[in-house]
C-alpha positions in Angstrom: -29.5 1.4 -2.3 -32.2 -1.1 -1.7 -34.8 0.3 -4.3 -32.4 2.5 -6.0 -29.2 2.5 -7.9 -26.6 5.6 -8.0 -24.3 5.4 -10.8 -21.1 7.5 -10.4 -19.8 8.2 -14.2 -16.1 8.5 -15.2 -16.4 12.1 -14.2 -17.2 11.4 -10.6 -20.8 13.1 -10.9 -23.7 10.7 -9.2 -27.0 10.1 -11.7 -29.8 8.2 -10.5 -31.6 5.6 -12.0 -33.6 5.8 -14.3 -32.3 9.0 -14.7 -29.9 7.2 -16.9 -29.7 5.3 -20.0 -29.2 1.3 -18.4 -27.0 0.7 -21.3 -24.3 2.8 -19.4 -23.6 0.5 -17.1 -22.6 -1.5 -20.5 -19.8 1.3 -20.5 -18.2 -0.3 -17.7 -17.9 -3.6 -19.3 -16.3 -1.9 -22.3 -13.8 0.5 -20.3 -12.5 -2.6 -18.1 -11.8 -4.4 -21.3 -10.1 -1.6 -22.6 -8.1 -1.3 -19.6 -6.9 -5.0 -20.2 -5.6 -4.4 -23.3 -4.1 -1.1 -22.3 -2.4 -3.1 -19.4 -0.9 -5.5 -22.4 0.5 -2.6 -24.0 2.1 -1.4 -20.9 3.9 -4.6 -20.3 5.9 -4.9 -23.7 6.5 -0.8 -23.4 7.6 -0.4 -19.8 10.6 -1.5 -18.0 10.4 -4.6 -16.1 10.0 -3.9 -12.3 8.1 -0.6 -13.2 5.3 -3.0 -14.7 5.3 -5.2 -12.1 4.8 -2.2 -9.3 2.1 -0.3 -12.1 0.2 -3.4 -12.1 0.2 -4.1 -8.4 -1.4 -0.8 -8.2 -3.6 -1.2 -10.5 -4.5 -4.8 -9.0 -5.1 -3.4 -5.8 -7.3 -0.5 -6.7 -9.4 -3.3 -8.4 -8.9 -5.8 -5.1 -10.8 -2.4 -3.2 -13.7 -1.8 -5.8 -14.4 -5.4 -5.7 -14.1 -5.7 -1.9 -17.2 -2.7 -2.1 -19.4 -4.4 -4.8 -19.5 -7.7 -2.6 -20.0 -5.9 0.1 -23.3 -4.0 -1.3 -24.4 -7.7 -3.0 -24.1 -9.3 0.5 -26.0 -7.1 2.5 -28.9 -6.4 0.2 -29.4 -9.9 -0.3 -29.4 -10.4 3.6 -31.1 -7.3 5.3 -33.2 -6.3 2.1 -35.9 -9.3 1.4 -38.1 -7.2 -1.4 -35.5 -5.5 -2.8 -36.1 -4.1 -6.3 -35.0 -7.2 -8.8 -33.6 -4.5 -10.8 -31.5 -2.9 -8.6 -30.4 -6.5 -7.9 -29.5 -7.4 -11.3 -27.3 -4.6 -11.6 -25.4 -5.3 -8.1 -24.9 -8.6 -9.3 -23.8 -7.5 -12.6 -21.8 -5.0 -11.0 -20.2 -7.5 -9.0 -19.8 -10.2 -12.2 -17.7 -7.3 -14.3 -15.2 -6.3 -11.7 -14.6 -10.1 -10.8 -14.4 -11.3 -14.6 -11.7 -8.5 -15.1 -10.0 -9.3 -12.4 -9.3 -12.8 -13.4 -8.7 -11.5 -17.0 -5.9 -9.5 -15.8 -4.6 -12.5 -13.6 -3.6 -14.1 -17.0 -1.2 -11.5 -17.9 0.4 -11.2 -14.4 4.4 -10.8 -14.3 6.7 -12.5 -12.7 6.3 -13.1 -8.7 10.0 -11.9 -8.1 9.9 -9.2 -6.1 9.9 -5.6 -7.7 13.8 -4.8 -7.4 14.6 -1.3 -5.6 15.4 1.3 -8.1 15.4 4.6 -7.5 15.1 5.7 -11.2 12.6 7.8 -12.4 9.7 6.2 -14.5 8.3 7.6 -17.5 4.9 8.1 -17.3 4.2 9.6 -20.5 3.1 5.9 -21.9 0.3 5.6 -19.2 -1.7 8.6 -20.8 -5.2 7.6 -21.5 -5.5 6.1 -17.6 -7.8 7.7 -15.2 -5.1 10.0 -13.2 -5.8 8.6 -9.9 -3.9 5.2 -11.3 -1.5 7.3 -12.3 -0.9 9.7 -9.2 -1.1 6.1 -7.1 1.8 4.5 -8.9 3.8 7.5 -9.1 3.2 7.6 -5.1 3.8 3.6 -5.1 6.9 3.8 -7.4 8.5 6.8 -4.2 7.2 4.4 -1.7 9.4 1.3 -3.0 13.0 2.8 -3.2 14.9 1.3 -0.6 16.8 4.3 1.8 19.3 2.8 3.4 18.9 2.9 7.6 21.9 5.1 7.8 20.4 7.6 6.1 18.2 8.1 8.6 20.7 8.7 11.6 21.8 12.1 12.8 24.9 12.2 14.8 28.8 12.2 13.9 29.1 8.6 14.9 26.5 7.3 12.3 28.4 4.5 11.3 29.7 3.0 14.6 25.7 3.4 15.6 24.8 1.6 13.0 27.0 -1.5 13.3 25.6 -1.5 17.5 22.0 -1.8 16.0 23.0 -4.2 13.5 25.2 -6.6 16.0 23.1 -6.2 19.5 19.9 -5.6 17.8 19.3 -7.6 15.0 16.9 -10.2 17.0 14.3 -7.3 17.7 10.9 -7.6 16.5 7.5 -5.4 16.9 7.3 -3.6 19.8 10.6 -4.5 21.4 12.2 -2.7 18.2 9.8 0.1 18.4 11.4 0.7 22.3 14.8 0.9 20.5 13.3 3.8 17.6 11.6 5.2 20.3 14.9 5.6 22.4 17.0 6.9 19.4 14.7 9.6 18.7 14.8 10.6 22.5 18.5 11.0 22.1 18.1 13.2 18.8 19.8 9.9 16.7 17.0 9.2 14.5 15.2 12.0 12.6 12.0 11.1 10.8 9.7 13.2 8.2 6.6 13.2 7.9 5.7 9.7 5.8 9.1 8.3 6.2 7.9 5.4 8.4 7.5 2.8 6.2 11.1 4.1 4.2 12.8 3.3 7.8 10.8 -0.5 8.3 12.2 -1.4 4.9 15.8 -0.3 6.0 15.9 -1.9 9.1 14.9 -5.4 7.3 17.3 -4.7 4.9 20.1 -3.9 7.6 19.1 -6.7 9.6 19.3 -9.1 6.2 15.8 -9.7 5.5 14.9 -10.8 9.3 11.1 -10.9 10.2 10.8 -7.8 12.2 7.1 -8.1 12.6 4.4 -6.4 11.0 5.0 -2.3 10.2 1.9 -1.8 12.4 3.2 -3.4 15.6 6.1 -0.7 15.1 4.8 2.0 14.3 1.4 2.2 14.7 1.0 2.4 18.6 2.5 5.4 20.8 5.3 4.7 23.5 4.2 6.8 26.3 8.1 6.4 27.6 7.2 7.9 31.0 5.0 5.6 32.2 5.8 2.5 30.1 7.9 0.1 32.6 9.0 -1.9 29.7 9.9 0.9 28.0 11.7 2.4 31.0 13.7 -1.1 31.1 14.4 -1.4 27.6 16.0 2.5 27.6 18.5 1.5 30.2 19.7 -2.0 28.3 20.1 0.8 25.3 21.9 3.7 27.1 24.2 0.9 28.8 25.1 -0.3 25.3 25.6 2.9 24.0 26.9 4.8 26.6 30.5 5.2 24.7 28.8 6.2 21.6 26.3 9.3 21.9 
């Protein structure tokens, strides 16, 4: 705030200054440097491609608090002209921290491969001692990453004849051309998603159609197909029944 600072401890309870010892905001410096060493521990303990996907979480968690501390440094220094120098030391200290661990961390970053798709389950005993919201994010990360394969995902006797059609006739479909074609499969009961698996079926489809750019996940599946009054839509579901016709 512009003439006052909340400080929200490790226990998630909000103390206002100078209701609160200013050598506690010390206690960040000290926890993000334990964290660094923590994350050096990790990488000799865990297996490979689980400490590449632990430490993009962890990086991206980081990314956001940052993202939020520039945020509040930028618009006090704009919109606030007698802000309390106080409070402004401490934003800018704030914002020094989380940027210093940041490139700390960027010295112990694994390899760039991508994280392999396993389907193993990780043992997160060796993480204890992290807040649990890391944890519960890279246990949620760790599900998110295992690769389904796209047939998986099809419902109907003929799975595997559909699944070679969408791979030879549809394999240059991108964004919303290939959200027609999900759109028409779940029409005809082909496709069955759950709740969250969204992002399982974008990766399978890349895989299936080898790695192709498919467009972005939101240009899929982020926008509904009204397929009653969508004329392009209408279009695109004829082209499909033709091709499918001796299938379903």
């Amino acid at each position: 705030m512009d003439q006052k600072i909340f400080y929200i401890n490790s226990d998630k309870k909000v103390n206002e200054y100078p209701n609160i010892n200013p050598l506690d905001f010390y206690d960040k410096e000290k926890l993000l440097q334990n964290n660094f060493f923590k994350l050096l521990e990790l990488k000799s303990q865990m297996d490979k491609d689980a400490f590449i996907l632990f430490y993009r979480t962890y990086l991206n968690k980081l990314e956001g608090f940052i993202n939020i501390a520039d945020l509040v440094r930028n618009y006090i220094q704009r919109d606030i002209a007698d802000c309390n120098k106080t409070v402004w030391t401490y934003v800018n200290f704030n914002f020094g921290i989380l940027t210093d661990h940041r490139e700390s961390i960027m010295g112990i970053v694994p390899s760039k491969e991508e994280v392999k798709s396993k389907s193993e389950n990780f043992d997160l005993s060796i993480l204890e001692g992290l807040p649990i919201e890391i944890k519960n994010d890279f246990k949620l990360e760790s599900i998110k990453n295992v690769n389904i394969p796209f047939i998986t995902f099809i419902r109907h006797e003929n799975k595997i004849a559909i699944e070679r059609i969408i791979k030879v006739h549809y394999s240059d479909l991108r964004g919303v051309s290939l959200r027609y074609l999900i759109e028409f499969l779940k029409e005809e009961g082909v496709l069955f998603l759950n709740h969250g698996d969204a992002m399982k079926l974008y990766k399978s489809i890349k895989i299936l159609f080898g790695e192709k750019n498919i467009g972005a996940y939101t240009s899929i599946f982020d926008n509904k197909v009204f397929s009653i009054t969508d004329q392009k839509y209408l279009n695109s579901k004829s082209s499909f029944i033709k091709t499918f016709k001796d299938i379903l």
